[in-house]
C-alpha positions in Angstrom: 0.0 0.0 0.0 2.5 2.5 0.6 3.9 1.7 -2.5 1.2 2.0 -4.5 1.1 5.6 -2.5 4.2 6.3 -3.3 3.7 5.5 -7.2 0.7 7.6 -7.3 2.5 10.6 -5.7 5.0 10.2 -8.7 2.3 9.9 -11.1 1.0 13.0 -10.4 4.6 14.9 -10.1 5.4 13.5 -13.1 2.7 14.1 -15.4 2.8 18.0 -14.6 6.3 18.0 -14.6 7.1 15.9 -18.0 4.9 17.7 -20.6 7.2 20.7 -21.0 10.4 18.7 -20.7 9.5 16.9 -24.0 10.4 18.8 -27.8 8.9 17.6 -31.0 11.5 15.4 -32.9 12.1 18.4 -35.2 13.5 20.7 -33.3 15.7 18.3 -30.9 18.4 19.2 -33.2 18.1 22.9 -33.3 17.6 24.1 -29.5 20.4 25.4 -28.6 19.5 26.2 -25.0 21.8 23.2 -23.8 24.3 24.5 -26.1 27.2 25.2 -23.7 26.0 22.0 -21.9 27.9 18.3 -22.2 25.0 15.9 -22.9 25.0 12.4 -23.1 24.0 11.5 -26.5 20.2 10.3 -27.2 20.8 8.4 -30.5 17.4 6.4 -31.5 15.5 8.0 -28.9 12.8 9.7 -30.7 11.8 6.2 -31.7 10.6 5.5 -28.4 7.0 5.8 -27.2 7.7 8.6 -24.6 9.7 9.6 -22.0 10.5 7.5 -19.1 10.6 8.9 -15.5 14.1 8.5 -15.6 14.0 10.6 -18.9 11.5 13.7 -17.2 14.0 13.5 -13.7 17.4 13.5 -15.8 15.7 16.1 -18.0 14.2 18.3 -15.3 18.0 18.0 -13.3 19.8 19.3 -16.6 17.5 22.1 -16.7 17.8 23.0 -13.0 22.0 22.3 -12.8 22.1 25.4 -14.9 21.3 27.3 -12.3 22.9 25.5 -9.7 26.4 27.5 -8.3 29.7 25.7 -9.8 30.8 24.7 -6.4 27.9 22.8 -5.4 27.2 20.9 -8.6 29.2 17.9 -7.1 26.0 17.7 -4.4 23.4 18.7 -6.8 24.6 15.7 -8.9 24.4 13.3 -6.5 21.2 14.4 -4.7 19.6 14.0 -8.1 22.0 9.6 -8.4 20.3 9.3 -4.8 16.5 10.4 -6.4 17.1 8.2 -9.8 18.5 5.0 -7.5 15.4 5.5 -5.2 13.1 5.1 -8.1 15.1 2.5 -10.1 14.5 0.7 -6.6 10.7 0.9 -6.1 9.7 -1.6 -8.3 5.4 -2.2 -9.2 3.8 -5.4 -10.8 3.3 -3.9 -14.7 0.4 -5.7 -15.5 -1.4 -4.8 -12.2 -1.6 -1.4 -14.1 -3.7 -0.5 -16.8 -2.2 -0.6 -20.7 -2.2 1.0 -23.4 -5.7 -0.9 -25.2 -3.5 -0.9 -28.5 -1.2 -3.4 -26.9 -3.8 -6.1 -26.3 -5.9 -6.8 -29.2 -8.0 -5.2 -31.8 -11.2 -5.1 -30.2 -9.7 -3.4 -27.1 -8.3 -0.9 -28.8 -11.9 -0.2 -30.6 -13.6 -0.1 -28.0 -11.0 2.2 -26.2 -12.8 1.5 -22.5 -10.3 1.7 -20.2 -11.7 -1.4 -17.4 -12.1 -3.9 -20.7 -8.7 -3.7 -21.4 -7.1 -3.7 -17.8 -9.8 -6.7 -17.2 -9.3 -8.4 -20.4 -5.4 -7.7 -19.9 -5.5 -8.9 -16.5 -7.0 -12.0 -16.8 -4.6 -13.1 -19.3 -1.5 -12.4 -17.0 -2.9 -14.6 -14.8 -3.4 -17.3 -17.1 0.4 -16.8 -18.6 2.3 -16.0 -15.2 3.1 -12.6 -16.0 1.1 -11.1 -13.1 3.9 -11.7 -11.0 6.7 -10.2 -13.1 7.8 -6.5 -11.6 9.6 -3.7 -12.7 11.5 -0.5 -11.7 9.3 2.4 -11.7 12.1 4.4 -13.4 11.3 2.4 -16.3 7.6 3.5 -16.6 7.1 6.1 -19.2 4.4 9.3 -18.8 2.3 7.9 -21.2 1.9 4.6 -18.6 1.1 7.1 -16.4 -1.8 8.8 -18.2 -3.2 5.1 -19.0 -3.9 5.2 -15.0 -5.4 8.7 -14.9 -7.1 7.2 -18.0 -8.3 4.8 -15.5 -9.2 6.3 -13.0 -11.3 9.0 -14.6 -13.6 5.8 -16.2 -13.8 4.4 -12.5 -15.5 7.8 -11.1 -17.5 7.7 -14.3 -19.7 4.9 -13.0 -20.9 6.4 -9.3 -21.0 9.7 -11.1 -23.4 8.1 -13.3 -25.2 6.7 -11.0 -25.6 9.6 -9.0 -27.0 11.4 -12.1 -29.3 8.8 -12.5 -30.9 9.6 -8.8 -32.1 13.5 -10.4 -36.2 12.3 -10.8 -37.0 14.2 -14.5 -33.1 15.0 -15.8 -31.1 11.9 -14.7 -31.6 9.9 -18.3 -30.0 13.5 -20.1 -27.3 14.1 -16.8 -26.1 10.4 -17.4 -25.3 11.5 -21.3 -23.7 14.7 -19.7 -21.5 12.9 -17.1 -20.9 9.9 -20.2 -19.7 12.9 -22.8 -17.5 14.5 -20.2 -15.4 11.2 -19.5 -15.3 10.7 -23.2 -14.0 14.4 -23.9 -11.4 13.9 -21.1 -10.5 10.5 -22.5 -10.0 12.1 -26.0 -7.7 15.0 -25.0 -5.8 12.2 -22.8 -4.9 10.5 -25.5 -3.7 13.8 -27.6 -1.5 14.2 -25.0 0.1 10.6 -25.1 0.0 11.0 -29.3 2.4 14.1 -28.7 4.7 12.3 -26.6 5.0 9.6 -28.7 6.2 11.7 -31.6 8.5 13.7 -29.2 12.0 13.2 -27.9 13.1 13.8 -24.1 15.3 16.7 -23.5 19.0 15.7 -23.8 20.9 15.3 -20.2 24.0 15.6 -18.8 23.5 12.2 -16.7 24.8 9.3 -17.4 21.8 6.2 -18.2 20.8 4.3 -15.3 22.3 0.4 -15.5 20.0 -2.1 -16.8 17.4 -2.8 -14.3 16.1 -5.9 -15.0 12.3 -7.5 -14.3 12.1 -9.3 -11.4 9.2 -11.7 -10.1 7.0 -11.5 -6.9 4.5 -14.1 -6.3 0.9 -12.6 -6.0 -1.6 -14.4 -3.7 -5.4 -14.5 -6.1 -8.2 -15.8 -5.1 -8.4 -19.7 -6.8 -12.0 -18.7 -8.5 -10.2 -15.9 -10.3 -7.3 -18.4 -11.3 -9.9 -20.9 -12.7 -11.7 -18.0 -14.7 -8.5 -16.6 -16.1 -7.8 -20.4 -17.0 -10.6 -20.6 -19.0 -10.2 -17.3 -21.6 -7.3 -15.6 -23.6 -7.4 -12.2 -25.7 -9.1 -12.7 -28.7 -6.3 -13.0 -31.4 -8.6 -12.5 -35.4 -8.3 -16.1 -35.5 -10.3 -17.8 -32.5 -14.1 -17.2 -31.8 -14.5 -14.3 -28.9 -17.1 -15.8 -26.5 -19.7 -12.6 -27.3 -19.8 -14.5 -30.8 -20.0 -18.2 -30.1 -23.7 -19.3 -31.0 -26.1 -21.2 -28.7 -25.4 -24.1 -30.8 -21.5 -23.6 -30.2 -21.8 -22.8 -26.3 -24.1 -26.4 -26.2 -21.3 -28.8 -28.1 -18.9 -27.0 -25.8 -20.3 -28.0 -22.8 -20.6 -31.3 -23.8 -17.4 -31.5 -24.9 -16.0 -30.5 -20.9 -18.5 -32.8 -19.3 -17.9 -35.7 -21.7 -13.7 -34.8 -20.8 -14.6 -34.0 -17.0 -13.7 -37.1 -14.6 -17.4 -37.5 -13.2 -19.4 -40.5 -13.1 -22.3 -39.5 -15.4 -23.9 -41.2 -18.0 -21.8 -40.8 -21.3 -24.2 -41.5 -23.7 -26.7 -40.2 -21.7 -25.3 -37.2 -21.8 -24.9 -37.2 -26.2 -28.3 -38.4 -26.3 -29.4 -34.9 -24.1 -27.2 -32.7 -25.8 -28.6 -34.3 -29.6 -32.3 -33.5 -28.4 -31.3 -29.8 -27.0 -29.3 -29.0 -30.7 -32.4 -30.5 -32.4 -35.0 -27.8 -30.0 -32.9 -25.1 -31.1 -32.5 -25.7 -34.8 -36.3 -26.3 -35.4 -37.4 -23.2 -33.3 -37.1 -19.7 -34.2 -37.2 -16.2 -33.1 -37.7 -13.1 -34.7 -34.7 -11.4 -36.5 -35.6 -8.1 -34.8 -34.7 -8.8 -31.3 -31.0 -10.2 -32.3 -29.7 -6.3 -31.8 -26.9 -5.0 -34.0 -23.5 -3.8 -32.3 -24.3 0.1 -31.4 -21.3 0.8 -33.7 -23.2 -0.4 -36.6 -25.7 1.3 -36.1 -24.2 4.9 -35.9 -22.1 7.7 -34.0 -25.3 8.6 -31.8 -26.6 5.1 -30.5 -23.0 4.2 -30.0 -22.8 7.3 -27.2 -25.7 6.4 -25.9 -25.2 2.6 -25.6 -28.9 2.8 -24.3 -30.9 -0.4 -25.0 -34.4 0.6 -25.7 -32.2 3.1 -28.3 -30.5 0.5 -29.5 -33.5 -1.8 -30.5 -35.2 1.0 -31.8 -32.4 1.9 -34.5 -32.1 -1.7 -35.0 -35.8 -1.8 -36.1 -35.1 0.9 -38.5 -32.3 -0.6 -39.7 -34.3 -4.1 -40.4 -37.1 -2.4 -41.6 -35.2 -0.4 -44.4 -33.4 -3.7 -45.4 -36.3 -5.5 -45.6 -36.0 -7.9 -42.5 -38.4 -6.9 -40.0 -40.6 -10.1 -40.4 -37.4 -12.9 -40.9 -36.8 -15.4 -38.3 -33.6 -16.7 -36.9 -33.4 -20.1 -35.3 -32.4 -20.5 -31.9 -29.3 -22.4 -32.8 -27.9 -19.3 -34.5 -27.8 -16.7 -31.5 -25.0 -15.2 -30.3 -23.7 -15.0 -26.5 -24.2 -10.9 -27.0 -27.6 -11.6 -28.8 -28.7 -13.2 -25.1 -27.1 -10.3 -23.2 -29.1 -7.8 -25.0 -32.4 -9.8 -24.7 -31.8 -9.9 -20.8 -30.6 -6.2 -20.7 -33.4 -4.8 -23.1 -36.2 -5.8 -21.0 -34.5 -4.1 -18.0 -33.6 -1.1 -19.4 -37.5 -0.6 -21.0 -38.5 -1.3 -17.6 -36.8 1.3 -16.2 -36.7 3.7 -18.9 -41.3 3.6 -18.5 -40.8 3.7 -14.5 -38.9 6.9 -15.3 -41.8 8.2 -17.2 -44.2 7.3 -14.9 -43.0 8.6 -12.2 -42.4 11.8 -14.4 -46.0 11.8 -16.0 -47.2 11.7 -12.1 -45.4 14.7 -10.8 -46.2 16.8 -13.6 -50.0 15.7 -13.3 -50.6 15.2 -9.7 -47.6 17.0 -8.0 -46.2 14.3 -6.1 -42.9 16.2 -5.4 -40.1 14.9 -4.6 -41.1 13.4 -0.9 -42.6 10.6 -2.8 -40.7 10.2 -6.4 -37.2 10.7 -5.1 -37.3 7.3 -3.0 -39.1 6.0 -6.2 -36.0 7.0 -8.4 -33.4 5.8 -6.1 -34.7 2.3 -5.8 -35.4 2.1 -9.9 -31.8 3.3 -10.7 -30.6 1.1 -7.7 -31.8 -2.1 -9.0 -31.5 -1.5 -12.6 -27.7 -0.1 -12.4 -26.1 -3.6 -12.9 -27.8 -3.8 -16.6 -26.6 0.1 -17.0 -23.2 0.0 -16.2 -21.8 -3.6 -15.7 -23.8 -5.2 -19.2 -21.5 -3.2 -21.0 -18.0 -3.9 -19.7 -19.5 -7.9 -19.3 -20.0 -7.4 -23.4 -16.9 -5.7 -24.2 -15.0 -8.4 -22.1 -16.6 -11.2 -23.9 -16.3 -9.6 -27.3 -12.4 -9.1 -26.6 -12.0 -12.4 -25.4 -11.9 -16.2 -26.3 -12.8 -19.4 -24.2 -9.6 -21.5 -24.3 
């Protein structure tokens, strides 16, 4: 805990402090305000991704030992080795913080929601042992750092949110307020990590730390958690994510495990059960128009929105301008996301007409808020898992494969 303080204290110092230390590749070679300066040489490193910690502290040193008196630049240099040793030696386990959503798979990045990818990540360092690999947070670069603010800012999203939610007429149009803002803040976030990547750190009189290599500290999880990140890896464009395996799919696979489980059932039993249950689904159908469309196909608006009731009613459109409103689908042929939406549509309906009864009655009998406020804040209550976990439970499964 204290070093998780401690990192978050340099996060912050860091972040301030490393945006102006930072020139754009073109003009490394031209400032001349380090001119009379000895610098250790920099060669290839505009092509990394952004400035380490080490970089901003080596960077910010240079700029301050300018000012520094002759006879106390011996001290000033090696208060500034005893600050760069300190952080070479407070080490952090990398994948217990967020990453970049590029560096996972394609779907993470699309989707750019910051708890997917540090779920989805996360669950596959458990699975391959690198949960327990650490390294130096001298090594960390700024743009690490933002991915954490990036973070955090989607974690205060969701009581935010909720909160919003609570107002009895405005909490549907404060929710799109509070969802635009995080969005906004995510966007100029990641302007800020695109300049850094196309910048080089400040050259620096300072020698380069030694190699501080990764080293390992065993993590105690909880087993359920092991057995879960067992059972999934990242989606990699050539296995099936688990949001697209059909009915039909998820069936044969559970046979499968029970059939290769060691438990004394009934083997053919079990075929003969799984052979009727394929057969119920392949000659029953349902109606095309309640398997729902991703949001992103169906436009920039429902996509912001991510609202259910929305969603269907754009997919209806969409069906009925193709032609499709009346075709069928069997039941073989749904997807795992097609069954999240039909659980989460119903919900969100639900709450969406509690909403506007409880609005209809105060405008027409002038309940106030005495009455309609403890209404609200039991609706929003028990509908808020279908709000805000249905989606991350979707983009998880859509970014992820069952091994």
């Amino acid at each position: 805990m204290r070093t998780f303080r401690l990192f978050t204290v340099l996060i912050v110092a860091f972040s301030v402090l490393g945006t102006p230390l930072v020139i754009p590749a073109a003009r490394a070679a031209a400032d001349s305000t380090l001119a009379t300066v000895p610098i250790r040489k920099e060669e290839g490193r505009c092509d990394l991704n952004a400035p380490t910690f080490d970089d901003v502290v080596a960077a910010t040193s240079t700029m301050l030992r300018m000012l520094v008196p002759t006879n106390q630049l011996a001290a000033f240099d090696g208060r500034v080795g005893e600050v760069r040793a300190a952080l070479a030696t407070v080490r952090v386990h990398r994948d217990g913080l967020p990453v970049d959503p590029r560096n996972v798979n394609e779907r993470t990045a699309f989707l750019d929601d910051p708890v997917v990818t540090y779920v989805v990540n996360g669950l596959d360092a458990v699975r391959t042992g690198r949960i327990d690999t650490t390294m130096s947070v001298s090594q960390l670069t700024v743009n690490e750092a933002i991915e954490v603010f990036i973070l955090a800012a989607r974690i205060v999203k969701i009581p935010t949110q909720l909160m919003a939610g609570l107002v009895p007429t405005g909490g549907f149009l404060l929710r799109a307020a509070v969802s635009a803002t995080f969005f906004g803040v995510k966007a100029l976030a990641r302007q800020v990590q695109n300049h850094l990547a196309a910048s080089c750190a400040v050259p620096t009189v300072y020698p380069e730390l030694r190699s501080v290599t990764r080293g390992t500290e065993h993590l105690d999880l909880p087993a359920p958690l092991i057995t879960l990140a067992d059972s999934v890896m990242p989606a990699d464009g050539v296995c099936t994510p688990v949001a697209e395996l059909t009915t039909r799919a998820v069936v044969e696979r559970t046979r499968a495990v029970l059939d290769s489980a060691d438990l004394p059932l009934d083997r053919s039993a079990l075929s003969a059960a799984a052979g009727t249950l394929q057969q119920f689904l392949d000659e029953h159908r349902i109606a095309k128009v309640a398997l729902l469309r991703r949001t992103e196909e169906l436009g920039p608006m429902v996509d912001a929105f991510d609202y259910a009731p929305i969603t269907f009613l754009a997919n209806l459109g969409f069906d009925i301008h193709e032609g499709k409103a009346l075709d069928t689908v069997a039941l073989s042929e749904i997807k795992v996301e097609n069954i999240l939406d039909l659980i989460t549509l119903p919900l969100e309906t639900a709450s969406l007409l509690m909403r506007a009864t409880t609005t209809a009655a105060d405008w027409y009998f002038e309940l106030g808020e005495a009455v309609l406020m403890p209404l609200t804040t039991v609706q929003t209550l028990d509908f808020a898992p279908s709000v805000y976990g249905a989606p991350i439970l979707k983009g998880v499964m859509q970014s992820m494969c069952a091994v």
